[in-house]
C-alpha positions in Angstrom: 91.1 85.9 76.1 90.8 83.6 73.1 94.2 81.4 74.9 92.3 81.0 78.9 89.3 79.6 76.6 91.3 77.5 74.4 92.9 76.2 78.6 89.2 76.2 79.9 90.3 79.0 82.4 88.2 82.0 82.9 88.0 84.8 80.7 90.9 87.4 81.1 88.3 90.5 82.2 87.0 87.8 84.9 90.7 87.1 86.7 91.3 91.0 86.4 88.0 92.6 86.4 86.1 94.6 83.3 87.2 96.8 81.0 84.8 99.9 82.6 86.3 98.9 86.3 88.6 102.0 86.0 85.2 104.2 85.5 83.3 102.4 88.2 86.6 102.5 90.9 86.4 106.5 90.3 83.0 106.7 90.4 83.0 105.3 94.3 85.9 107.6 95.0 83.7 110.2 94.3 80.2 109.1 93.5 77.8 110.6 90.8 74.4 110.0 90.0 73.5 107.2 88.2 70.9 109.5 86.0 70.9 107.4 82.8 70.5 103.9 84.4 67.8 104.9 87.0 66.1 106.6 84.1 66.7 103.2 81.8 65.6 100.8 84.5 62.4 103.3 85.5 60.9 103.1 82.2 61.8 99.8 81.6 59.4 99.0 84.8 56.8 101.5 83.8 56.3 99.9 80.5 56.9 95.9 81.2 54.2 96.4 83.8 52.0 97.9 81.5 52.4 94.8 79.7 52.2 92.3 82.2 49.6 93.7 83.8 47.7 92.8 80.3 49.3 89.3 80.5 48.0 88.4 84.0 44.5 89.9 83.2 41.6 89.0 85.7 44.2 87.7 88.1 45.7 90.4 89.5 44.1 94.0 89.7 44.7 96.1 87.1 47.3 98.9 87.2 46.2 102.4 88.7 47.4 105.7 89.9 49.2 104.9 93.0 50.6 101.7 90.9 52.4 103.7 88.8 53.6 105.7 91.6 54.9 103.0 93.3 56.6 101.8 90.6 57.9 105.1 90.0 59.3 105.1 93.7 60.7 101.4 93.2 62.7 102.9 89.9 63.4 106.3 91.1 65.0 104.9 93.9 68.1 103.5 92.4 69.3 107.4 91.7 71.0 107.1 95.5 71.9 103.8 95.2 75.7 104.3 95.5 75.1 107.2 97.9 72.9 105.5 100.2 72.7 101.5 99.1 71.3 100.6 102.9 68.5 103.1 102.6 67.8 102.5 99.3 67.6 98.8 100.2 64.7 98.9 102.4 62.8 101.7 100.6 62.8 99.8 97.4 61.9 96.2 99.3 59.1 98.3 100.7 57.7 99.8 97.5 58.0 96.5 96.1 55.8 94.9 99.0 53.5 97.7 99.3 53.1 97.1 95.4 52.5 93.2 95.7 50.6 93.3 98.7 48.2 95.5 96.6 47.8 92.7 94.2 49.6 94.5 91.4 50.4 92.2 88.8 53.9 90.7 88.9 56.6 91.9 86.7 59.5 94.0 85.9 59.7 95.8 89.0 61.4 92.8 90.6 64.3 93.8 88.6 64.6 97.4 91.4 65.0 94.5 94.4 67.7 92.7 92.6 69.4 95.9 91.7 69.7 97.4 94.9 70.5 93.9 96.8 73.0 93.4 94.4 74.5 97.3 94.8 74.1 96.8 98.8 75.8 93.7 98.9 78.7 95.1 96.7 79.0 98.0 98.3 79.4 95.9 101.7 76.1 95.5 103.7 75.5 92.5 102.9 73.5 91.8 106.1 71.4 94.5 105.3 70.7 93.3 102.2 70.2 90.0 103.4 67.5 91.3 105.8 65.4 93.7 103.7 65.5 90.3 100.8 64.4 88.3 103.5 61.5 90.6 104.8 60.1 91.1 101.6 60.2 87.2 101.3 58.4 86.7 104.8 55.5 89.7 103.6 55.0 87.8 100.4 54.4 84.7 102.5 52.2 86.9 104.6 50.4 88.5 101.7 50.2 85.1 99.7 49.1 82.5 102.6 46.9 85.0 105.1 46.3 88.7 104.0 45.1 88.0 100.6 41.6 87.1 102.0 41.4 91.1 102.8 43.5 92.3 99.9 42.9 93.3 96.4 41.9 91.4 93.9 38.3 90.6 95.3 37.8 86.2 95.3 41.9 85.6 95.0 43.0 82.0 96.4 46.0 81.2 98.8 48.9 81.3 96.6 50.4 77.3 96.2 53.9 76.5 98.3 56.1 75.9 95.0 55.6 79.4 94.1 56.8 80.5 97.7 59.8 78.1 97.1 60.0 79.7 93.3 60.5 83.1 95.2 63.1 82.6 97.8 64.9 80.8 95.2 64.7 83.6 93.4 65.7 85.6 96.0 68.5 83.8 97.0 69.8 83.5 93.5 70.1 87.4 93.6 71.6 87.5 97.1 73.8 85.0 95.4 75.0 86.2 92.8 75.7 89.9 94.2 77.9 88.1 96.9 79.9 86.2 93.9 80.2 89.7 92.4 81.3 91.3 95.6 84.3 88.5 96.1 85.5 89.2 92.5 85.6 92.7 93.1 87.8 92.7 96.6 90.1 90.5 94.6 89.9 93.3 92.0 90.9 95.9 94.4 93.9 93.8 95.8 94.8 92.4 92.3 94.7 96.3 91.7 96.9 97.4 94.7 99.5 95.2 94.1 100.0 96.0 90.6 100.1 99.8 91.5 103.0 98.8 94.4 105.0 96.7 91.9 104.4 99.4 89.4 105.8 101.9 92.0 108.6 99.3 93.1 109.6 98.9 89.3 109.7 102.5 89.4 111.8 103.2 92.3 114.4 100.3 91.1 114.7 102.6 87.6 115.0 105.5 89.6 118.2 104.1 91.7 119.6 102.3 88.6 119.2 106.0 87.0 120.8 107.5 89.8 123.3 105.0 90.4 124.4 105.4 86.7 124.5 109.5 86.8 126.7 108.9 90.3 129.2 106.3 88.4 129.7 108.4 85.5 129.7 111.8 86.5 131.5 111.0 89.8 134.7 109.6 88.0 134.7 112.1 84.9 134.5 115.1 87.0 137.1 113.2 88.9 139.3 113.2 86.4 138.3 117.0 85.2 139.0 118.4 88.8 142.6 116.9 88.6 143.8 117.6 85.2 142.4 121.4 85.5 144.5 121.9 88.6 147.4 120.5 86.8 146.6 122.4 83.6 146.5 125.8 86.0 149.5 124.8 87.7 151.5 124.2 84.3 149.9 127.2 82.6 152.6 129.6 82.9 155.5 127.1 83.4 154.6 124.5 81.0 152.3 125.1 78.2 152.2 121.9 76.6 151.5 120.3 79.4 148.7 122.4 80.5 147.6 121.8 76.4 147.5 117.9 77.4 145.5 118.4 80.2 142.8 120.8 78.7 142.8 118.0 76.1 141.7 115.2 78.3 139.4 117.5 79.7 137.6 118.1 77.1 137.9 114.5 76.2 136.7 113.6 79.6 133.6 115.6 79.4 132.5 114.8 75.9 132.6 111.0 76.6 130.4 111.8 80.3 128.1 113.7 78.0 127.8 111.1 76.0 127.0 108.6 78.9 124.8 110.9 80.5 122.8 111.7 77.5 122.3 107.7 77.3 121.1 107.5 80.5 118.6 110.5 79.6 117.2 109.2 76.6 116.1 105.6 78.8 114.6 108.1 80.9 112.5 109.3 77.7 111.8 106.5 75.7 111.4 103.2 79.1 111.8 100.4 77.4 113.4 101.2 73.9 116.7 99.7 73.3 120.1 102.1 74.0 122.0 103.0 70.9 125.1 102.4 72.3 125.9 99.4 74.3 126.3 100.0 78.2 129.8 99.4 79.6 132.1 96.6 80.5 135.1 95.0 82.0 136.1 95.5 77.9 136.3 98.8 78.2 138.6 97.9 81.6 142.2 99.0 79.2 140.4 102.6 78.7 139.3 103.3 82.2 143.2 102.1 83.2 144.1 105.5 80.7 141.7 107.7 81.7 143.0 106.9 85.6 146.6 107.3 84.6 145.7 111.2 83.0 144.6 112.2 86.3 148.1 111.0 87.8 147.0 107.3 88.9 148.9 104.6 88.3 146.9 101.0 87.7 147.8 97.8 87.3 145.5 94.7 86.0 145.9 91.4 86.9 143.7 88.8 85.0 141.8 88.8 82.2 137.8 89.8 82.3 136.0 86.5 81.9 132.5 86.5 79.6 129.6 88.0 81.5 126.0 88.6 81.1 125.0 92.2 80.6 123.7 93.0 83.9 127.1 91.5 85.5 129.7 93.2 83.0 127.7 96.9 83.9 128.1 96.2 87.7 131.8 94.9 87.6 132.8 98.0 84.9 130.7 100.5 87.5 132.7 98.9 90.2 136.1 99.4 89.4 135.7 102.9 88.0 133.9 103.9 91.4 136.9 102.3 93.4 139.5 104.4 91.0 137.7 107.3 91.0 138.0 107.2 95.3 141.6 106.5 95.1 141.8 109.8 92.8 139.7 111.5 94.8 140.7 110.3 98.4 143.6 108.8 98.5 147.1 110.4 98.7 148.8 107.2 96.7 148.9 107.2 93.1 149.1 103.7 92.4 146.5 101.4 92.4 146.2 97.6 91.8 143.2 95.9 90.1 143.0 92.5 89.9 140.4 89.8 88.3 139.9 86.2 89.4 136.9 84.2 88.6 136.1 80.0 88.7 133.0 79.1 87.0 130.4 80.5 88.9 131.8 83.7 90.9 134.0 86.9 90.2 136.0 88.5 92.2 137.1 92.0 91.8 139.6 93.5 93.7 141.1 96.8 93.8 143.9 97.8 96.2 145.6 101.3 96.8 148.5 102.3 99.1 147.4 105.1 100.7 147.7 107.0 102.7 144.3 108.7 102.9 144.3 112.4 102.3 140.6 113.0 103.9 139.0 111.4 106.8 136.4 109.2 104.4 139.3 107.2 102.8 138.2 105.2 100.6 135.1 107.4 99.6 132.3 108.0 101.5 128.6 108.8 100.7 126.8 106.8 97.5 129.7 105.7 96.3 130.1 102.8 98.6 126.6 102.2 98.9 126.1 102.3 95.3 128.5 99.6 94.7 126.9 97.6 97.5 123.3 98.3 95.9 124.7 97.3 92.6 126.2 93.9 93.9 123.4 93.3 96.2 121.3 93.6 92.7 122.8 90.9 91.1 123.3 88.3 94.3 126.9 89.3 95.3 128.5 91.3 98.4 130.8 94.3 98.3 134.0 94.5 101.4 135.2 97.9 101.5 137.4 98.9 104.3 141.1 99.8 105.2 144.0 97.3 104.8 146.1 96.5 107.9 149.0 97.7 105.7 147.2 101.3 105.4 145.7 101.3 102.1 142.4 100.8 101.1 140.6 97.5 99.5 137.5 96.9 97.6 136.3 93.1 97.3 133.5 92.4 95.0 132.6 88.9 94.9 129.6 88.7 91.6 128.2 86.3 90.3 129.0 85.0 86.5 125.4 84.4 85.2 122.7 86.5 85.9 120.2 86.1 88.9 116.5 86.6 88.9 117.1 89.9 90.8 118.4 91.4 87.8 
């Protein structure tokens, strides 16, 4: 707040409405009754009437019993006031004339006419508003310039024009200032919807990043398991040691999807806190090539993995271990080609297999394929999956180098 007054802008709770706006929003969803106000403003009228009524002595008539109930009505109104602001408008406009007209002595119960104008207005009825405030204008008029001859107090004078043009003023300054109020507040509510959609939007990204990353990881280490624990039950019997190996890179396998899983748990815990390992990269490229060549794949690299920004180095890393883990998983070759090329702005990933395919979704099928396309899509780049005139199977991923605003 202290920096928009130090720029001369408005005050923060002004741009995004007041601290109490949550209360009031919930109290429209489902109104209450406004006991402690109506009770605060009623006796605030009862008693500064009392007072001016001493203050204007001899030139209005003095306060009596249907005074007081009138002001009691003009108060007591303002219970329904979110309920029924229309009705309330008129009935407290009418009070308030019937009150005046009597020659009552001005006062505090003005203060119930700009109350409910301003709670109409907000509330949307601003014509209605606008009509009851200009009625009770029109009486005074009335009252002031032509009834007062017949009226209480006995030997009262035609009121002068500048207090006529004192009043409407006054009246308009209420109307006014309840239709400023009522702007502020619709650009509240919309300021207020949009935060909730980008909130949700925000949201929904996390939750596909989340899901994206559980696909990536679990996808290619169960992979991996599903392979080496058909080899291990093969070898079993035949070759123990071999079955030993596999059971070992099982277990390996699983500990280190654990391990990414549990990291992609604990963002899901604690938003917003850093991760206490660092997420993956093409650096890690050299041990997704072994973890490939223990379930029976064959993969060779061509190029070295340029520098990348964070976002850029997860994508590429998730890429290639997606493609592998469909050549694994759906491809009957078991040698694969991965191959890096970059120029200043762009990388380009591909990854070729042989085939042939061993299911009818070569290539993988599913959110696999629409993961990587989501993830490169994220970042400003395309994804080109399809078969290879020769019968394999290619993956193109063309990504930027820096990272874009969508990230």
């Amino acid at each position: 707040m202290d920096e928009e007054r130090a720029r001369g802008g408005p005050p923060q709770w002004w741009r995004h409405g007041p601290p109490w706006w949550d209360r009031w929003d919930e109290g429209e969803r489902a109104p209450r009754w406004p006991w402690r106000s109506t009770v605060a403003l009623t006796v605030f009228v009862l008693v500064g009437s009392n007072f001016a009524a001493h203050g204007q002595e001899g030139e209005r008539a003095g306060l009596d019993l249907f005074a007081r109930v009138l002001l009691l009505v003009a108060g007591g109104l303002s219970l329904w006031r979110k309920r029924y602001p229309v009705a309330v408008m008129f009935g407290t406009a009418a009070a308030v004339m019937l009150y005046l007209g009597a020659g009552y002595p001005y006062g505090p119960v003005l203060f119930t006419v700009a109350l409910a104008c301003f709670s109409a207005i907000v509330a949307g009825h601003r014509w209605a508003a606008w009509a009851a405030m200009g009625t009770l204008w029109a009486g005074h008029v009335l009252v002031a310039h032509w009834l007062y001859q017949w009226l209480p107090p006995s030997g009262d004078s035609a009121a002068s024009w500048g207090e006529e043009i004192v009043v409407a003023t006054w009246v308009v300054a209420i109307a006014a200032v309840s239709e400023l109020f009522r702007v502020r507040r619709e650009q509240w509510v919309r300021e207020r919807a949009e935060r909730a959609e980008a909130a949700r939007r925000r949201a929904d990204e996390e939750r596909l990043r989340i899901a994206q990353e559980l696909h990536d990881v679990l996808a290619h280490s169960i992979s991996v398991i599903n392979v080496q624990a058909g080899v291990g039950l093969a070898l079993l019997d035949s070759d123990p040691e071999q079955a030993r190996t596999a059971l070992t890179t099982i277990k390996d396998q699983s500990k280190e999807a654990l391990g990414e899983v549990r990291q992609v748990l604990d963002t899901l815990r604690a938003p917003g806190a850093a991760p206490r390992t660092p997420a993956p990269g093409l650096d890690r490229l050299p041990e997704l090539v072994e973890q490939a060549a223990s379930a029976g794949l064959t993969v060779e690299v061509e190029g070295e993995p340029p520098r990348l920004a964070p976002g850029t180095d997860l994508a590429a890393f998730r890429i290639v271990q997606e493609a592998l883990t469909n050549v694994v998983r759906h491809s009957g070759s078991r040698h694969a080609r991965v191959r890096l090329a970059h120029d200043t702005d762009t990388l380009r990933l591909r990854i070729d297999d042989d085939g042939p395919a061993t299911r009818a979704d070569a290539g993988g099928g599913g959110n696999g394929l629409v993961g990587m396309r989501e993830r490169a899509a994220a970042l400003g780049g395309t994804i080109e999956a399809g078969p290879r005139p020769d019968g394999g199977f290619r993956v193109l991923a063309v990504l930027p180098m820096t990272a874009s605003a969508a990230e």
